[in-house]
N, C-alpha and C positions, 0 to 999 in steps of 0.2 A: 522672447521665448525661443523657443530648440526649433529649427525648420524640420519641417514636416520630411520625409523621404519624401522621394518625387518618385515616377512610374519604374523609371530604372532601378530603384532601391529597392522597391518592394520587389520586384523579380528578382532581384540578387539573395532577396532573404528567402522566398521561397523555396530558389533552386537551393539554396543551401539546406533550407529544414528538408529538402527532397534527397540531399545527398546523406545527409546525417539518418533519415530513417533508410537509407538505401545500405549505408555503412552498418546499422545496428541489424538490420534485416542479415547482410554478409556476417559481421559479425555471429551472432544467435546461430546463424547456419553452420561456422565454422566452430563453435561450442559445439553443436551436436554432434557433428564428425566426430570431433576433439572426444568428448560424452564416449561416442558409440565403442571408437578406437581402444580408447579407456579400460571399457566393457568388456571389450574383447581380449585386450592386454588381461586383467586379471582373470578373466576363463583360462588364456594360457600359463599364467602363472600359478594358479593353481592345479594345472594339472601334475602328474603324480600319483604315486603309491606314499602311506599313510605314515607321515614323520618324517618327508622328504617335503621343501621348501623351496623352491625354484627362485635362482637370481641371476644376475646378468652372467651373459657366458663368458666375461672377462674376469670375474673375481676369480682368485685364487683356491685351488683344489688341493692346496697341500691339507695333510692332519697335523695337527699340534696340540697332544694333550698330556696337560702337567702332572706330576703327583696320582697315576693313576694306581687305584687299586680294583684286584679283583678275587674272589675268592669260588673253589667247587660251587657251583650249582645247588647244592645245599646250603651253601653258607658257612659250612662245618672248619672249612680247610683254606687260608691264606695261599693264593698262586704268586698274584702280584704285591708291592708295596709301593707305593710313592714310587713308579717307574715313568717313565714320558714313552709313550706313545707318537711316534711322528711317521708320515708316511709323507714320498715326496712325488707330485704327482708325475706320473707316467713312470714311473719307476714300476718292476718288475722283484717282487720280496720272495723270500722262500721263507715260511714260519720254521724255524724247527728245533727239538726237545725233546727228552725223554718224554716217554710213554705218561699220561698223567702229570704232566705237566700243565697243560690249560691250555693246549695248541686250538684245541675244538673249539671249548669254552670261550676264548678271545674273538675266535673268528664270529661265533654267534651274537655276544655283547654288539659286535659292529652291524653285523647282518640288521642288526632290529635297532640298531639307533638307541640301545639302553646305556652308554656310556656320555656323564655327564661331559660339556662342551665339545663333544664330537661335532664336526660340522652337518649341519641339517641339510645344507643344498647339496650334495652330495650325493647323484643318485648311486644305488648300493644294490651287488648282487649276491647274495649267498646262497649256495650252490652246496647242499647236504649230503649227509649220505641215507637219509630217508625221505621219501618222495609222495606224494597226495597223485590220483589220480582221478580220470573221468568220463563221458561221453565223448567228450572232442574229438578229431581225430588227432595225429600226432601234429601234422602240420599246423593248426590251425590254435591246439594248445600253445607252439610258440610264438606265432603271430599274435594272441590271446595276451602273452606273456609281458608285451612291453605295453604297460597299462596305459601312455602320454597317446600312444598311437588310438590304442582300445578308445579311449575317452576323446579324443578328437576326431575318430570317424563317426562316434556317438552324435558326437555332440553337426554334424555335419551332416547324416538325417536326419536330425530333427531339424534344423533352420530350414532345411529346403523343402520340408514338408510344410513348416510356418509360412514361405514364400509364395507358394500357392494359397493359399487359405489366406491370407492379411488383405486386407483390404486400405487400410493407414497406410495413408503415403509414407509420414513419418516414420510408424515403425517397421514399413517396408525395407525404408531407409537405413534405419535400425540393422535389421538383418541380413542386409547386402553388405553392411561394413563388416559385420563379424564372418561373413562367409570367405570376403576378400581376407580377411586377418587367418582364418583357418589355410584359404590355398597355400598364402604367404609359408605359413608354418609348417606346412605340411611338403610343399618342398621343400624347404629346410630341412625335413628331416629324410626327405625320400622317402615317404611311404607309398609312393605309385610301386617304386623299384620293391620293397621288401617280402612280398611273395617270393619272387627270385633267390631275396637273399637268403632267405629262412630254409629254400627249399636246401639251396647251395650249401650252405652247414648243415643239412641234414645227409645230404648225399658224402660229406664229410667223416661224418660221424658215422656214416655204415648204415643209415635206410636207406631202402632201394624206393624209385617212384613210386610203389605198388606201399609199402610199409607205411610211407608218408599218411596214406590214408586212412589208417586203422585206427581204432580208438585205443586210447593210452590205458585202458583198463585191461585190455586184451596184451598187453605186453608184459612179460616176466620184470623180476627184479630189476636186472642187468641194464637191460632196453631201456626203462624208465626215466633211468640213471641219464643214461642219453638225452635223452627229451630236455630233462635239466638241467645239462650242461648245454645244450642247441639253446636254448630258453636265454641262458644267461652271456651265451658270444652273441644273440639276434638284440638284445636289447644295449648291447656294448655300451657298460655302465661307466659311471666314470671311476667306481674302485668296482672290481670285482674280485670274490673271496672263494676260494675253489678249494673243500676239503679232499683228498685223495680222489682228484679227478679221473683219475686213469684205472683206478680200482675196477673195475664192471667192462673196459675198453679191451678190445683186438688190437692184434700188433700193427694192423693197417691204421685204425682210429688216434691210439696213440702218437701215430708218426704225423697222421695229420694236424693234431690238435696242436702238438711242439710247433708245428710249422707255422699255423693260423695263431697263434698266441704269439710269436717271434715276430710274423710279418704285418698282420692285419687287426692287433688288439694293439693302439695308443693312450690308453688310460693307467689307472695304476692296478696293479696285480697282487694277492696274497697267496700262496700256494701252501698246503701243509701235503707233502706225499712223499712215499717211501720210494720213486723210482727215479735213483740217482743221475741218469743221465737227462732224465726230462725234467731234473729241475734244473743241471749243470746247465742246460741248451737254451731254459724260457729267462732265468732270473739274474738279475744285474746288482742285488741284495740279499745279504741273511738278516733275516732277525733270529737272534737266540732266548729259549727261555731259559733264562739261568734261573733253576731250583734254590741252589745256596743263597742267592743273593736277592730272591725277587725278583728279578728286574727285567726289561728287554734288552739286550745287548744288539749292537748295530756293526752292522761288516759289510764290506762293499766287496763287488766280487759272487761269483758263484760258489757252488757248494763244497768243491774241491777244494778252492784258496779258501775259503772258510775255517776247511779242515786242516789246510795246510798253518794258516797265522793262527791258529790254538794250537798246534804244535809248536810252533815257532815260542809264542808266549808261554807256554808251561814250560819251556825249557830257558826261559829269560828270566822266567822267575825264581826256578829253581835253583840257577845259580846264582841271580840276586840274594836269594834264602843262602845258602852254603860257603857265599864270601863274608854275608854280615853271620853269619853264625860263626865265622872259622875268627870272624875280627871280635866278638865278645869274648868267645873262649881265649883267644890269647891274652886280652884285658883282663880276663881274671885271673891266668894263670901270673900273669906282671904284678897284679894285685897282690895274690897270695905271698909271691914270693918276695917282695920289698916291702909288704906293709909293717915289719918290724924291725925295718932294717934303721933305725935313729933318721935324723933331722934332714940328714941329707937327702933321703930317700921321699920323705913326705910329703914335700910338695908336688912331688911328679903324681906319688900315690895319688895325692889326691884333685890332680889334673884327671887321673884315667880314671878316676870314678863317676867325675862329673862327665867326661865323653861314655862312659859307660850306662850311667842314668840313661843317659841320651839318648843313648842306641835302644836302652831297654825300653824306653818311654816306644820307639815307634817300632820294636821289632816284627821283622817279618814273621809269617804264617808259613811252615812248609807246605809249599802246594801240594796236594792228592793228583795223583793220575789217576785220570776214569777207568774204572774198569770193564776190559771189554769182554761179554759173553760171549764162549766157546761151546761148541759142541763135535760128540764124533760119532759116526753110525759106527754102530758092531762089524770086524769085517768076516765074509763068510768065507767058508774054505773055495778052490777052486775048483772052476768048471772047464777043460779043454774044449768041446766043441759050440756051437750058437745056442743062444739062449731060444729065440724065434728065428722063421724063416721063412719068408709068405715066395710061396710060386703062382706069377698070372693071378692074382687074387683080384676078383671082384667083388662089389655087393651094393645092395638094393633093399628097399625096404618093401619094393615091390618091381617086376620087371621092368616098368615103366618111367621108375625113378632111382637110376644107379647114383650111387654117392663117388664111389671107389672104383676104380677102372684098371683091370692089368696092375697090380701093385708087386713088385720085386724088391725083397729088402731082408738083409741077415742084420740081427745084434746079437751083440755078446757082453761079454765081461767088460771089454776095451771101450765099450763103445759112451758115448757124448752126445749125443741128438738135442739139440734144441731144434719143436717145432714151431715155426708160425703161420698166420694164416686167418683170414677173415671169422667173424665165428659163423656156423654150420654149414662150413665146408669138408667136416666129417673127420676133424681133429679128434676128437672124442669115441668115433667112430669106430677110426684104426685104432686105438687103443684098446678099445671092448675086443676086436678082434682078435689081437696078437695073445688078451687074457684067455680070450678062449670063454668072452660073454654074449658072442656073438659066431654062427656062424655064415664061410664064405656063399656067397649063391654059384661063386664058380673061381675055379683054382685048389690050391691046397697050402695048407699053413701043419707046419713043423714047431711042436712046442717041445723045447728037451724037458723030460719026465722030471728031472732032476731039480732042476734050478726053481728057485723061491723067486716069485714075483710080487711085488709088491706096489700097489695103486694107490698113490696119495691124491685125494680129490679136497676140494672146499668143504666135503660131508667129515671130513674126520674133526672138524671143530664142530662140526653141530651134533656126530653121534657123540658128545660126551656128554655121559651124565652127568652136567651140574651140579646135582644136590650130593654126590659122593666127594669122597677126597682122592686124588689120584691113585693111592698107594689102593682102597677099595676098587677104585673101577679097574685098575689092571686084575685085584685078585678074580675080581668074578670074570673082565672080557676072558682071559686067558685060560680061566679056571682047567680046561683039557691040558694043555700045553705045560702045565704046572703039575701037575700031578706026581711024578718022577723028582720032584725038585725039595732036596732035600729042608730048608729055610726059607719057605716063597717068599717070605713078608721083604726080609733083606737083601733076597733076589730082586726083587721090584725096587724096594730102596736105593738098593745101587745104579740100577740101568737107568731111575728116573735123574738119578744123582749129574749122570754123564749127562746129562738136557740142563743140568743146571736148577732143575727143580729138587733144592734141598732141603732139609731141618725142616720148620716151620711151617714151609710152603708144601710139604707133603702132605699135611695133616688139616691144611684146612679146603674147605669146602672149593670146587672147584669154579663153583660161580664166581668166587673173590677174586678170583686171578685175573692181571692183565692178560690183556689181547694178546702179548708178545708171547706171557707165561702161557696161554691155554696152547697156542701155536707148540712153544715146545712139549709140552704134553702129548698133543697129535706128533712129532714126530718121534717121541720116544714109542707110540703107537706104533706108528708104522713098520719102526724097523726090531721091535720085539723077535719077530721070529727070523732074524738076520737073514733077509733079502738079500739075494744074486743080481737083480736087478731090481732098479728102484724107477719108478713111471711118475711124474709128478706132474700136475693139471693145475697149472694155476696156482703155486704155492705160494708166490710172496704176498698174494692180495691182501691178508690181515697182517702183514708182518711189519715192526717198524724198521729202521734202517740199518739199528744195529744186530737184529735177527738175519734180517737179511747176510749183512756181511757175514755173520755166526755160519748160515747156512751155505753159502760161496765155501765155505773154509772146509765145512763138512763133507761136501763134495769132493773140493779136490782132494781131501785124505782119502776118501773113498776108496777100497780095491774091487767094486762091483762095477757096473754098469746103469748107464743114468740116460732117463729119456724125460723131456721135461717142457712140455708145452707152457708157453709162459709171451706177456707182453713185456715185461720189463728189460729193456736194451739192455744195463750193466748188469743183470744176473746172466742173460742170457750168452754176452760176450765173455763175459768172466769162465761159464759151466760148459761148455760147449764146442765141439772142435768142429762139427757138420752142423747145417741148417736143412730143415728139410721144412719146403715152403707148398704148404697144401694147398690146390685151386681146382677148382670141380673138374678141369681138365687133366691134370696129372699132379705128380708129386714132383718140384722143382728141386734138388739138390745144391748145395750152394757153400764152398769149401772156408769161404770169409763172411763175415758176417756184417760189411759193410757193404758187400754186394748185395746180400739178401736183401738187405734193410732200404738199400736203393730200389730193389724192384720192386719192394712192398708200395712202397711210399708214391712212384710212378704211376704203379694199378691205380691209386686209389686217387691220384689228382687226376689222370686219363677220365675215368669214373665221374668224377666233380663236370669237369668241363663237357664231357661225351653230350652229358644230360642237359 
């Protein structure tokens, strides 16, 4: 039979069954790790805001969607067709389209993950222009804001409060691995640093340290707007979708935000805004909505070569159109004149009929030139001497708190003021004054008796009565000013005529009308009773791009006088031959306006860093 082990054998088998449970004991331990890690792995993976899917930070963040359609928000109204959707990541896009086109509409579909095969890992920012508010203070709303952070400081009291209280080795164990996976992660993302960061984009955007701590319910419209754009640079998504960013922004904010989108935003970018040089400055792409065609059209390049290679192509096409048109018509005329000419003639005939088919089978379309809205102010007779003229002017809402200090300053007829300047540094101020809706606490202001002023504010879109049709709200605002007027009805018809609101657009209800149209309504307002001098606060905020240029045009036709507080760099280069730069210390004068725009820009990164 089989020899027994001898005493050496049997030690050999035991140390071995002693290694083999020592191995499974190692092993079982390293399962749990394995287990705990696990655990912890999908806490992080699931973190997120709702319809967002977290996956490795390697996969690719491009978009690529096929065959896309999309229609008005009702359903009513086709925007897209079978268009592709592609965004390339870190790319920087400008949307842009007529008025109603689906600029919003698109940017929203994305915002909310409502577009079939859009990528889900994708975190996404969208950035409105209507805003929720609350108890928080402003700071801490955008600390709030980036939800991975929210949920893993969450989730980071609670283990440590587990860690005291557990008494399980095991699940001790447990909770020390997920603690070690959260620091992990948590440096990763720098959330020690992002108090700093949050604060540092806020101090950007125009709060002061004191502002930071107010609750977001306490803040006007404007401000709000802020919080939601700090909200959306502190969470630095990987696409973020920014409609009319700069709408609600000071001319300091704005300089800043071009510069922190240029320098400090690596992800990909959608912008839809009306101020041509800050999108010329942030974007490395157009997408276009083409109305005619449905579609998205794709342009590399900024807004200008944009503008520039659609000229370029309407005039390629045009002549493409005008040589195959000029080569049919001669095919016909060949036609005509040899088709009865005998035998000789017939077979050439009927070579040029079959190139003729030909041509006709693929002829071209004469391209349309877009047309561009104009408008012109009434001009008023003239005035020789200054319109206003402040001596030593100061004022206060109280002694204790002067806005305005020593202010010296003529305008007249000649005159081009673009102001800028942080907001309530009493831009709005001196205006009220120079009307003569405020007066000085000390000095003296000179209004000539003669000259018509005329104050364009953001209220002149909101005092329209909606529910009337234009041609009604002028007969009744006016109704004094008309009295004397032989025809009012066709009086009004005409003047609204000159804004471009014609036919049709007269007679229906003024709620119907675009943004753009109600815009030109308020300025056929304004200058009704032909203004000497025109004061405008902020007028491109609702306007689209090609109002805007409308309005640049109106201007320089101008024979008045134009003052015109405004954040938009290319209006304000275009309108403007002095800058006059307001700071609770004095009024800064400034003959260029890349000078100005240098010192704004300075204050306000000085400002950033000071704090």
């Amino acid at each position: 039979g089989a020899r027994k082990p001898g005493r050496k054998g049997k030690k050999a088998q035991k140390a071995q069954r002693k290694e083999k449970k020592a191995a499974n004991v190692q092993a079982e331990k390293v399962r749990k790790v394995e287990q705990r890690r696990a655990e912890a792995d999908d806490f992080i993976k699931n973190l997120g805001p709702d319809g967002y899917i977290k996956v490795s930070d390697t996969i690719n963040k491009d978009v690529s969607v096929d065959r896309y359609c999309m229609s008005t928000p009702d359903g009513a109204t086709p925007l897209l067709s079978n268009s592709t959707l592609k965004l390339t990541y870190g790319r920087k896009y400008g949307l842009v389209g007529k008025n109603g086109s689906g600029k919003t509409t698109l940017l929203k579909n994305m915002g909310f993950y409502q577009i079939e095969d859009f990528p889900t890992h994708l975190r996404i920012f969208h950035v409105e222009q209507e805003h929720a508010f609350d108890d928080f203070t402003v700071i801490d709303a955008v600390l709030k804001a980036d939800i991975i952070r929210t949920q893993i400081l969450l989730e980071q009291v609670r283990l440590e409060e587990l860690q005291y209280t557990e008494e399980d080795e095991e699940e001790l164990g447990r909770i020390e691995t997920q603690l070690e996976q959260i620091t992990e992660h948590m440096e990763k993302l720098d959330i020690n640093g992002s108090i700093q960061r949050a604060a540092r984009i806020l101090l950007g955007l125009g709060f002061t340290p004191e502002m930071q701590k107010l609750a977001t319910r306490s803040l006007s419209g404007g401000w709000r707007m802020r919080v939601e754009l700090a909200k959306a640079l502190f969470v630095s998504p990987d696409l973020l979708l920014l409609d009319e960013p700069t709408n609600h922004l000071d001319f300091p904010a704005v300089l800043w935000l071009q510069n922190y989108l240029i320098e400090e935003f690596p992800h990909t970018l959608v912008i839809v805004s009306h101020d041509r040089t800050f999108l010329n400055s942030v974007i490395t792409n157009v997408i276009a909505l083409n109305q005619l065609t449905q579609t998205l059209d794709y342009y590399k390049g900024n807004f200008d070569q944009y503008e520039k290679l659609k000229e370029e192509l309407f005039h390629a096409a045009l002549n493409a159109y005008k040589a195959q048109h000029h080569k049919i018509t001669s095919m016909k005329e060949y036609i005509e004149k040899f088709k009865d000419k005998g035998e000789k003639q017939a077979a050439q005939v009927q070579s040029k009929l079959k190139s003729l088919k030909k041509l006709l089978d693929d002829e071209l379309k004469e391209p349309t030139e877009e047309k561009h809205f104009r408008f012109k102010f009434p001009e008023p007779d003239q005035i020789e001497q200054h319109i206003v003229q402040t001596e030593d002017v100061s004022f206060g809402y109280s002694p204790d708190k002067i806005i305005l200090e020593n202010i010296n300053l003529t305008v007249g007829m000649d005159s081009r003021i673009g102001v800028i300047g942080a907001n309530g540094v009493g831009k709005s101020t001196l205006i009220k004054l120079m009307m003569g809706m405020l007066e000085p606490s000390s000095g003296h202001i000179d209004r000539n008796r003669q000259a018509r002023i005329t104050y364009f504010t953001q209220h002149h879109y909101d005092q329209l009565d909606l529910k009337m049709n234009a041609v009604e709200y002028f007969l009744k605002k006016f109704q004094e000013d008309l009295e004397e007027t032989p025809d009012r009805t066709q009086f009004v018809r005409r003047h609204l005529g000159r804004f471009g609101i014609k036919g049709d657009r007269q007679n229906q209800k003024m709620k119907v009308l675009s943004g753009g149209q109600k815009s030109r309504v308020a300025f056929a307002v304004m200058t009704f009773k032909t203004p000497h001098f025109i004061i405008m606060d902020e007028p491109t905020n609702h306007l689209d791009l090609e109002t805007v240029d409308a309005l640049i045009d109106a201007i320089h036709t101008f024979e008045g006088g134009v003052l015109v507080i405004s954040h938009d760099q290319h209006f304000l280069e275009e309108i403007a031959d002095v800058f006059w730069s307001i700071t609770p210390e004095k009024i800064k004068r400034f003959r260029g306006f890349d000078a100005a725009k240098a010192d704004a820009l300075k204050k306000r990164i000085d400002e950033v860093h000071y704090h």
